[in-house]
LOGUVEX-927478 format. One line per 4 residues: number of its first residue (from 1); their letters; for each residue y, x, z of N, C-alpha, C, CB. Coordinates in nm, 3 decimals. Each point is the difference from the previous one (the first is absolute). Glycine has a CB too. Layout:
LOGUVEX-927478
NUM = a = Y:X:Z:Y:X:Z:Y:X:Z:Y:X:Z; ...
end
This chain:
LOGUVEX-927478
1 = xxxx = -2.534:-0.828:-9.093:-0.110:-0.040:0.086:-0.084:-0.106:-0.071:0.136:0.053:0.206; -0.295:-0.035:-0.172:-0.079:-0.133:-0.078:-0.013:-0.055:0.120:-0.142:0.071:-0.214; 0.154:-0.243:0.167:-0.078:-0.083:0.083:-0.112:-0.074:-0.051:0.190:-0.010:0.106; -0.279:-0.018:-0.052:-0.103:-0.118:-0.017:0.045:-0.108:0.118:-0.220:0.166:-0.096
5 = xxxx = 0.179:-0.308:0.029:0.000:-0.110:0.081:-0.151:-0.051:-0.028:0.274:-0.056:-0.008; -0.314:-0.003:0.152:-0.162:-0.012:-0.029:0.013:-0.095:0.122:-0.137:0.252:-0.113; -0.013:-0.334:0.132:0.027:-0.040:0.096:-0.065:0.000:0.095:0.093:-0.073:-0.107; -0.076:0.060:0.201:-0.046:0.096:0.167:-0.109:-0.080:0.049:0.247:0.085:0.102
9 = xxxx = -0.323:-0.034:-0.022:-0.142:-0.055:0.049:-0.015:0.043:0.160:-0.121:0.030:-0.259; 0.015:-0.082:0.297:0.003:-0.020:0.152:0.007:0.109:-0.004:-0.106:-0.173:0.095; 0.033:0.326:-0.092:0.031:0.111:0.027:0.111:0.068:0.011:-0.157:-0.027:-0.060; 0.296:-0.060:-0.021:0.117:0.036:0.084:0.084:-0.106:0.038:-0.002:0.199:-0.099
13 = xxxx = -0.063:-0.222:0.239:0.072:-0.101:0.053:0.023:0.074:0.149:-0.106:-0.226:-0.156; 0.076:0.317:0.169:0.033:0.077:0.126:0.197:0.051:-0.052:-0.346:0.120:0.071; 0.316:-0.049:-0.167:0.083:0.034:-0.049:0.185:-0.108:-0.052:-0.279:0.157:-0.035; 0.227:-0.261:0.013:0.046:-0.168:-0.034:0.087:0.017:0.135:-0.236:-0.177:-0.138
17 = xxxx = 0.155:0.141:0.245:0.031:-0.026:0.118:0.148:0.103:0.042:-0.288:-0.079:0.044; 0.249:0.199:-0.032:0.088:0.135:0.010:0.093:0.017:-0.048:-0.131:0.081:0.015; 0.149:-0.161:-0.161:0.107:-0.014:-0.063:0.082:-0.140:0.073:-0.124:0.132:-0.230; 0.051:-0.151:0.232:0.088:-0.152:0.075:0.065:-0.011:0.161:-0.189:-0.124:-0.153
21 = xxxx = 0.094:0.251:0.176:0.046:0.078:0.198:0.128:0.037:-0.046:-0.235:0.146:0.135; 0.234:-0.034:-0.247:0.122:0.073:-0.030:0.081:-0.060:-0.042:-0.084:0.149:-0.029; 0.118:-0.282:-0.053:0.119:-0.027:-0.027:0.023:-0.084:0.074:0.008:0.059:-0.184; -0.107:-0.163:0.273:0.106:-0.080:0.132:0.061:0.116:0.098:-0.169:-0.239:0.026
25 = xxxx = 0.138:0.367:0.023:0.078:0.087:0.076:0.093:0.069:-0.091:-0.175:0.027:0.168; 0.199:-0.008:-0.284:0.122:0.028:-0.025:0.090:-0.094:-0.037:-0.089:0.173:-0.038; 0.037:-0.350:-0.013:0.115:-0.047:0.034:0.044:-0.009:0.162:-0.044:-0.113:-0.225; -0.033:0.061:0.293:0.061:0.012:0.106:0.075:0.150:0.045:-0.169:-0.194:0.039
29 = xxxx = 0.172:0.283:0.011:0.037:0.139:0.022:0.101:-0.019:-0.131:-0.238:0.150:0.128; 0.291:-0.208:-0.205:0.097:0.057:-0.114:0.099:-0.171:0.047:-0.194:0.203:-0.267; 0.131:-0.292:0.345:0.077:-0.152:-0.015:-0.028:-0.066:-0.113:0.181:0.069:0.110; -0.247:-0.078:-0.203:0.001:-0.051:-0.108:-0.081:-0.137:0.049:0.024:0.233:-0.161
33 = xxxx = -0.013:-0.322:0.048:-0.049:-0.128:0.008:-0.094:0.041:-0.063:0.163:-0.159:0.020; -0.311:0.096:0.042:-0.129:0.028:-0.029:-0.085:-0.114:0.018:0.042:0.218:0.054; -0.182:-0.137:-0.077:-0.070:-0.042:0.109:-0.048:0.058:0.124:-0.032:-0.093:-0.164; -0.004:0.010:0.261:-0.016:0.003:0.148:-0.198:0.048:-0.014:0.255:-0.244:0.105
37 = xxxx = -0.309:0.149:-0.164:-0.171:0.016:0.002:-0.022:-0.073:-0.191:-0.080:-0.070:0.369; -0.050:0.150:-0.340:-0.053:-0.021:-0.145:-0.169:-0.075:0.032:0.163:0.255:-0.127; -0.198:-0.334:0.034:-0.094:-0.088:0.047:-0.139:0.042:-0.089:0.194:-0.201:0.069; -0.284:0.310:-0.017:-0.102:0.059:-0.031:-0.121:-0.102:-0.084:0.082:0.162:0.214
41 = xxxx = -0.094:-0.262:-0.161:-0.084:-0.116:-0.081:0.079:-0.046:-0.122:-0.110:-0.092:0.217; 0.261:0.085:-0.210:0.008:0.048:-0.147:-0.005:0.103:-0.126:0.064:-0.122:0.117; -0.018:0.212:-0.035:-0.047:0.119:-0.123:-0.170:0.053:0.014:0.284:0.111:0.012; -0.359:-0.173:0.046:-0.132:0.036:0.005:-0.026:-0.142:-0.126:-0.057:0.142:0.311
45 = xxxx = 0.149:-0.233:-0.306:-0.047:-0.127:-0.135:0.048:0.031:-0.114:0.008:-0.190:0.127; 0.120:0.291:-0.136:0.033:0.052:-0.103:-0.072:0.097:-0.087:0.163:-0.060:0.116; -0.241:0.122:0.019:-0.074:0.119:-0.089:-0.147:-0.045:-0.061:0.118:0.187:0.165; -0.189:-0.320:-0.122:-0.060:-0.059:0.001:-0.003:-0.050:-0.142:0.019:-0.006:0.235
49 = xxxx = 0.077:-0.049:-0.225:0.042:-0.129:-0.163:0.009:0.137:-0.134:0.240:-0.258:0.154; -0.172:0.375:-0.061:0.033:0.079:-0.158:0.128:-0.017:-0.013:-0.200:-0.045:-0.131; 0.311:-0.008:0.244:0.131:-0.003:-0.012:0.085:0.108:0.062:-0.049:-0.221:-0.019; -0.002:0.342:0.083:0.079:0.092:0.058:-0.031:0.127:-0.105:-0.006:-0.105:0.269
53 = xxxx = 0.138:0.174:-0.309:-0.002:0.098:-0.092:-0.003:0.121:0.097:0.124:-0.127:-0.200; -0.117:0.206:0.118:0.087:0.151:0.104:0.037:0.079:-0.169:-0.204:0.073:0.328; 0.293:0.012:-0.261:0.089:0.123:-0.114:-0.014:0.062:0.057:0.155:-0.046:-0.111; -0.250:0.159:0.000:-0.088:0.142:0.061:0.116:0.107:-0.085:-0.337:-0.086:0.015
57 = xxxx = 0.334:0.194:0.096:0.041:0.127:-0.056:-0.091:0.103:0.050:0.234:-0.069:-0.018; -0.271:0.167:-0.054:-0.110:0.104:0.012:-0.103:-0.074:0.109:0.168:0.234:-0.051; -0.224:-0.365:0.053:-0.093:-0.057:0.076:0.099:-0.044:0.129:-0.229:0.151:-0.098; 0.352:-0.128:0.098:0.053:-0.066:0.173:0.047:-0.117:-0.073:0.104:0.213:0.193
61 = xxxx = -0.112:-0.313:-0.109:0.076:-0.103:0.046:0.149:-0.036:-0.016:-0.167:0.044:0.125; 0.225:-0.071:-0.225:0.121:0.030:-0.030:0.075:-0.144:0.098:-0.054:0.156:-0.284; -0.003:-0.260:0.218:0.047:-0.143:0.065:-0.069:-0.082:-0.079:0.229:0.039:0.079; -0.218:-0.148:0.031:-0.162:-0.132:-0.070:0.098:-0.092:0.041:-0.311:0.065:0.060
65 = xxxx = 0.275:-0.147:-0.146:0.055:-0.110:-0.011:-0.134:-0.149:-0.037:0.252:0.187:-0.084; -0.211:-0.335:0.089:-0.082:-0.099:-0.027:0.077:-0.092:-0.085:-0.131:0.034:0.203; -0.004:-0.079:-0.309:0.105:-0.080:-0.068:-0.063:-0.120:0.007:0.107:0.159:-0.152; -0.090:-0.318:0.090:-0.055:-0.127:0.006:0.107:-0.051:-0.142:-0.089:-0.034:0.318
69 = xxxx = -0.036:-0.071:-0.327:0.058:-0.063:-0.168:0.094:-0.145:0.040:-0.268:0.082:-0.172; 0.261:-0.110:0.300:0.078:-0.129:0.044:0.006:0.007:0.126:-0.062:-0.140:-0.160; 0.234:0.090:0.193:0.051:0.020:0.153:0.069:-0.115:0.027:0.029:0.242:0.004; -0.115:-0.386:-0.048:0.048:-0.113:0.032:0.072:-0.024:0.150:-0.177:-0.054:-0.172
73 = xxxx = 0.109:0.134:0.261:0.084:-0.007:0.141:0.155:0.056:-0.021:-0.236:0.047:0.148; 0.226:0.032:-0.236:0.179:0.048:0.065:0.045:-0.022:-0.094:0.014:0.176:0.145; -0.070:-0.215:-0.263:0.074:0.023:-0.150:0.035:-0.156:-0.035:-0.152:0.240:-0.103; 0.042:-0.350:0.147:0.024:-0.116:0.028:0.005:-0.087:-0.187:0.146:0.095:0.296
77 = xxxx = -0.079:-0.143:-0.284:0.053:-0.086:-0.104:0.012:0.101:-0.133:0.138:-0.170:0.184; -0.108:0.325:-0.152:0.053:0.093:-0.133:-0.148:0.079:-0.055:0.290:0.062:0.113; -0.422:-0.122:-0.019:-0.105:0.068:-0.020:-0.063:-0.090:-0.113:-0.016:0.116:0.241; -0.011:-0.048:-0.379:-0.032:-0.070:-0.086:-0.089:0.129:-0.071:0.212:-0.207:0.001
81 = xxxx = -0.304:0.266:0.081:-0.113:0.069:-0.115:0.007:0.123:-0.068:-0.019:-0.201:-0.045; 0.158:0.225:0.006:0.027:0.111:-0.102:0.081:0.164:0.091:0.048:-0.252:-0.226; -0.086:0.231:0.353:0.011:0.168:0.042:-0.075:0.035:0.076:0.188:0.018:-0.016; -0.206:0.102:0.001:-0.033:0.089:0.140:0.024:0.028:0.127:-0.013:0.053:-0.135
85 = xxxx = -0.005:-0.059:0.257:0.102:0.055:0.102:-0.044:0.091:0.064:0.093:-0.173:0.026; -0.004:0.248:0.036:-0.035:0.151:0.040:0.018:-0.063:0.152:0.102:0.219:-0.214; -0.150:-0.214:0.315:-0.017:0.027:0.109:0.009:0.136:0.074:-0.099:-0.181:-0.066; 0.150:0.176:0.200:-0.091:0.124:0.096:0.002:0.085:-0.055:-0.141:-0.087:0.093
89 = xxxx = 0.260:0.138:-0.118:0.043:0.182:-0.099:-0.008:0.093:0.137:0.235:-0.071:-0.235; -0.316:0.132:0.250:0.042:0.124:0.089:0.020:0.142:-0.029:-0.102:-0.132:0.117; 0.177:0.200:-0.121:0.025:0.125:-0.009:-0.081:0.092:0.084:0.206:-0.079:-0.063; -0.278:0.166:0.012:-0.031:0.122:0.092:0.086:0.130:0.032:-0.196:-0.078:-0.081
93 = xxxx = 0.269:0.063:0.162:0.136:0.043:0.041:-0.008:0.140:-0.035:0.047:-0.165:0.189; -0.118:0.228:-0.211:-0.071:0.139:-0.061:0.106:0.038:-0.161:-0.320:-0.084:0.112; 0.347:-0.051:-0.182:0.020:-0.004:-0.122:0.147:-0.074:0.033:-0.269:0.002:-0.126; 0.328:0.026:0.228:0.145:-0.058:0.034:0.085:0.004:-0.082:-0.021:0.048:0.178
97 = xxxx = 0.032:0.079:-0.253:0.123:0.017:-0.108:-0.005:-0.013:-0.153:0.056:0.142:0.165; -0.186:-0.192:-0.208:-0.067:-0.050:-0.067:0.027:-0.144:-0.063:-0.118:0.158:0.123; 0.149:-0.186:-0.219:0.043:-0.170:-0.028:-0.115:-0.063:-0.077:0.266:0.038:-0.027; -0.365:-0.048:0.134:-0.121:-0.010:-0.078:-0.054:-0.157:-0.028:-0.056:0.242:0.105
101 = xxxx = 0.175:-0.350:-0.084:0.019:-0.102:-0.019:0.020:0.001:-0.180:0.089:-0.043:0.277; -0.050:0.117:-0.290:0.012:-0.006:-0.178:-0.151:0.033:-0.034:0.274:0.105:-0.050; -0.349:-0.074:0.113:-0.161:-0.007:-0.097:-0.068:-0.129:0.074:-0.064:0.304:-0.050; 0.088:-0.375:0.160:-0.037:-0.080:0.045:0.057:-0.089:-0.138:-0.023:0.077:0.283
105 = xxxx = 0.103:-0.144:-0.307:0.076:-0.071:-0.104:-0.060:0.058:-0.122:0.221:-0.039:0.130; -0.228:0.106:-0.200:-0.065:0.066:-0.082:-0.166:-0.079:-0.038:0.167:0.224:0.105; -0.173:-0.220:-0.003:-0.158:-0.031:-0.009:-0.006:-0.143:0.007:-0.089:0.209:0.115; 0.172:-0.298:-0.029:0.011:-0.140:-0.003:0.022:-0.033:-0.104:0.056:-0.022:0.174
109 = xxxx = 0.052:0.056:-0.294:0.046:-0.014:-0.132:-0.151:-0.029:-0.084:0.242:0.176:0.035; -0.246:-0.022:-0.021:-0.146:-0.008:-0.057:-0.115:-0.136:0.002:0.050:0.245:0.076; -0.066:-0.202:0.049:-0.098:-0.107:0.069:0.026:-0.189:-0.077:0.027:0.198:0.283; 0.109:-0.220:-0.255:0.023:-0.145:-0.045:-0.013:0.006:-0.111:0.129:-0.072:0.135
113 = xxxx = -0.082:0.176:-0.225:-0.030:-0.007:-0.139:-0.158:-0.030:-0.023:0.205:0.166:-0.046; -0.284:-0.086:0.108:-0.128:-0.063:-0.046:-0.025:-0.105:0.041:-0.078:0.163:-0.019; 0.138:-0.227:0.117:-0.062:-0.130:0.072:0.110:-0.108:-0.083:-0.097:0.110:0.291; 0.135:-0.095:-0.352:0.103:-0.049:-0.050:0.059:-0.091:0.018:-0.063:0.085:-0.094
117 = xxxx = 0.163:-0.020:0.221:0.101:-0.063:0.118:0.124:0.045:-0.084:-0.134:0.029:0.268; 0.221:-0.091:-0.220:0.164:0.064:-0.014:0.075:0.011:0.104:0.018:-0.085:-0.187; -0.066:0.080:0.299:0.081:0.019:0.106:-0.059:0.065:0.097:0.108:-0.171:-0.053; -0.019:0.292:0.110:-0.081:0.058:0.122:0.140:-0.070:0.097:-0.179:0.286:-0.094
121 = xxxx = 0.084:-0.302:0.227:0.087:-0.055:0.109:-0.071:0.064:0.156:0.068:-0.253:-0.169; 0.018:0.268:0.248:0.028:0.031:0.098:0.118:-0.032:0.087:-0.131:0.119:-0.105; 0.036:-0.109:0.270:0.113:-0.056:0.119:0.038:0.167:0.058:-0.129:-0.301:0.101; 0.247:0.252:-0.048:-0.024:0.129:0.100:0.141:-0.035:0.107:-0.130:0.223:-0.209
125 = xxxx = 0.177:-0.156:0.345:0.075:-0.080:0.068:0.139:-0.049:-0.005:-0.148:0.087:0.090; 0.179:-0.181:-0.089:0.121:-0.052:-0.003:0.115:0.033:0.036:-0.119:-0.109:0.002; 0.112:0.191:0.079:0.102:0.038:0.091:-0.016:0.168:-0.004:-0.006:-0.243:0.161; -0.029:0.312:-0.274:-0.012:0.144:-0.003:0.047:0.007:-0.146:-0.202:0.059:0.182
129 = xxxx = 0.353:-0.033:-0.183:0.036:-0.004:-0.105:-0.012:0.131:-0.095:0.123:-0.177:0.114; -0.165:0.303:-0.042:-0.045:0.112:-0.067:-0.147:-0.018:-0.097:0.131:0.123:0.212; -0.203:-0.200:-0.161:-0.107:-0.018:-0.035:-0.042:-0.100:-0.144:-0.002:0.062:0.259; 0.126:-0.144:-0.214:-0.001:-0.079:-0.126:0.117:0.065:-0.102:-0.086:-0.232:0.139
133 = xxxx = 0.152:0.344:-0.138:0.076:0.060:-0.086:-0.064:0.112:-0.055:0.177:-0.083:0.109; -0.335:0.123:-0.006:-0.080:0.060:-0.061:-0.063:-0.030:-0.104:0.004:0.054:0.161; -0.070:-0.175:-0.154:-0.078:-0.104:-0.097:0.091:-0.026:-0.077:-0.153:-0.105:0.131; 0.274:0.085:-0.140:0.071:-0.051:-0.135:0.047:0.121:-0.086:0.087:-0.216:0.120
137 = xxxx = -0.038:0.300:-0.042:0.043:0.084:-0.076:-0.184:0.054:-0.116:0.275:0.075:0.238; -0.361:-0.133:-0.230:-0.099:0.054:-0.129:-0.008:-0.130:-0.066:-0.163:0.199:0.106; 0.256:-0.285:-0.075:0.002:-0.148:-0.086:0.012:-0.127:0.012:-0.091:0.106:-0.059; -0.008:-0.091:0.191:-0.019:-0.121:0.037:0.088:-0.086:0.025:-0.146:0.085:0.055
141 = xxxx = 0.122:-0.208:-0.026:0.179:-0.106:0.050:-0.029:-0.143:0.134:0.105:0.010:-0.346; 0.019:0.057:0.360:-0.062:-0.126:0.137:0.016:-0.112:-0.041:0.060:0.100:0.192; -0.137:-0.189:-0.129:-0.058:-0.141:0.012:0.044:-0.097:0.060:-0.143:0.093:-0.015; 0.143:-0.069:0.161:0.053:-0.068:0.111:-0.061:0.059:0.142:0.029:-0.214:-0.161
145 = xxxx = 0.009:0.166:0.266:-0.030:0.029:0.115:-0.085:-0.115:0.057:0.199:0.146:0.012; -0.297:-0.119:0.049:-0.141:-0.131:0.011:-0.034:0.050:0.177:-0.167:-0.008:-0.333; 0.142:-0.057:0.417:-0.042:0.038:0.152:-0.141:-0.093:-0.065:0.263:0.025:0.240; -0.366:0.122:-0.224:-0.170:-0.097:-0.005:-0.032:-0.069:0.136:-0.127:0.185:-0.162
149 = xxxx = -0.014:-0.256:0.125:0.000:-0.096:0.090:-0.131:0.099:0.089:0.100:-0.276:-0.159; -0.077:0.239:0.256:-0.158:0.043:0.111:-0.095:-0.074:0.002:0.105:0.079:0.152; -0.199:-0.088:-0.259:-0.078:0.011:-0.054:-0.096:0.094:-0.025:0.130:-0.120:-0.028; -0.291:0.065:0.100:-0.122:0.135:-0.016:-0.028:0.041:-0.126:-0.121:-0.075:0.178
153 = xxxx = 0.164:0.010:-0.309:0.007:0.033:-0.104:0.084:0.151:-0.052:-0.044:-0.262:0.010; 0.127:0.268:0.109:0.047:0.076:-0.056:-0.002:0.198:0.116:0.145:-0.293:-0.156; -0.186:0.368:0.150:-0.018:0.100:0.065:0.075:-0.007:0.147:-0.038:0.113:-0.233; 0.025:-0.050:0.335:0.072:-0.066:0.117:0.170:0.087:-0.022:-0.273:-0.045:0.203
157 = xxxx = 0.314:0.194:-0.319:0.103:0.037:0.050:0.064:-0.050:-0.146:-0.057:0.206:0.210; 0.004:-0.333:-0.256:0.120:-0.043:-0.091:0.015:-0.178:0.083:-0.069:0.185:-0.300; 0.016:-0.245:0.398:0.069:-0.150:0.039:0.158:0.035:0.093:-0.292:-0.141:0.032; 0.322:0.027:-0.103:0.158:-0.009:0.075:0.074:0.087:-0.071:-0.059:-0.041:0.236
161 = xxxx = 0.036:0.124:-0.334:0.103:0.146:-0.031:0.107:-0.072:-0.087:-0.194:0.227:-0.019; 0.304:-0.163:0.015:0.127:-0.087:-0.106:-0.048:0.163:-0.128:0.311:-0.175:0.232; -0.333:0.122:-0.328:-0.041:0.091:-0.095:0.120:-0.065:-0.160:-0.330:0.047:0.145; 0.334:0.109:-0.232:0.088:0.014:-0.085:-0.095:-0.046:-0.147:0.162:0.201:0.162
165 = xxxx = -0.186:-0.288:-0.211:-0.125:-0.004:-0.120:0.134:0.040:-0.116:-0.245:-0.242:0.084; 0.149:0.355:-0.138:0.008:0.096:-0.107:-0.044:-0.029:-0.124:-0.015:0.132:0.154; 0.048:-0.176:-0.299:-0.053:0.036:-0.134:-0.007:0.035:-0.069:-0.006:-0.049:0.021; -0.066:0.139:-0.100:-0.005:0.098:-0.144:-0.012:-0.058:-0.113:-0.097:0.151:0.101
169 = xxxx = 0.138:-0.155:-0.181:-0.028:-0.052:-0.098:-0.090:0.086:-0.115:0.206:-0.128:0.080; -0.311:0.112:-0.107:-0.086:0.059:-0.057:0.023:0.079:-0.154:-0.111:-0.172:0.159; 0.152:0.303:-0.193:0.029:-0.001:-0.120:-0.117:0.002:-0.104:0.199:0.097:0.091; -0.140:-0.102:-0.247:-0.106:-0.062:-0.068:0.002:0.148:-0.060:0.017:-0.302:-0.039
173 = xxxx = -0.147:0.317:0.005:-0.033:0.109:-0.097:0.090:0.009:-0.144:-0.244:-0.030:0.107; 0.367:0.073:-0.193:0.021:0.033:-0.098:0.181:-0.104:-0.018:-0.330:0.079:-0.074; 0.330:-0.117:0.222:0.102:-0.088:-0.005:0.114:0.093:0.121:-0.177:-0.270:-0.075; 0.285:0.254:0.056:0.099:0.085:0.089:0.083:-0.071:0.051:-0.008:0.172:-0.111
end
């Protein structure tokens, strides 16, 4: 399968949204720890800035994700400049059996390499231990466990959350 990663514009933000209908009803309907609501004035600032991607297959919607170069709110004291972070991964449940988290990563690699970061980082929930055995098992390593603060800084379905912070360590071109 090819993917492209590109990044998404108001014209699909109908679509943004739909993805974000669909995976708060299947976590809920499956029990999973989720989210409850997703906060539209942020991913309308994401798509805005040039921070919301999407992963296209034959033109669909594979899963979009957002990234930011500093997450002094949750990352705190360990935020020092040199990564990426992936935000707001959603799956388009269409592509369920699909591990299309390995081109998401793929492209972050990439990406820091040109920006020339060495670290990709990511949160995701604390208490969903499938989720974070998802994320590690392609590398990543846990961090610690952090409850963010409620704060308008921060989207309304990440205040209060006890979240798992995740890090990659960036590999180097010609080094193993």
């Amino acid at each position: 399968m090819e993917y492209i990663v590109t990044q998404a514009d108001v014209n699909d933000l109908q679509a943004i949204y739909q993805l974000f209908e669909e995976a708060i009803h299947f976590q809920k309907v499956n029990n999973y720890i989720g989210w409850t609501s997703y906060d539209k004035a942020y991913i309308q600032a994401d798509v805005q800035q040039g921070l919301l991607f999407k992963l296209l297959h034959d033109g669909m919607i594979v899963c979009i994700f957002s990234i930011c170069y500093s997450d002094p709110i949750i990352w705190r004291e360990k935020e020092n400049g040199d990564a990426v972070y992936l935000h707001r991964i959603v799956l388009n449940r269409a592509f369920k059996q699909v591990r299309v988290f390995k081109q998401v990563l793929a492209w972050a690699i990439c990406h820091a390499r040109e920006m020339q970061l060495t670290r990709i980082r990511m949160d995701t929930w604390a208490d969903n231990e499938k989720i974070i055995g998802y994320y590690t098992s392609y590398g990543f390593h846990f961090i610690e466990n952090y409850t963010t603060p409620a704060t308008p800084d921060l989207p309304l379905q990440h205040r209060n959350l006890k979240v798992a912070l995740l890090e990659f360590n960036v590999p180097q071109p010609g080094r193993s």
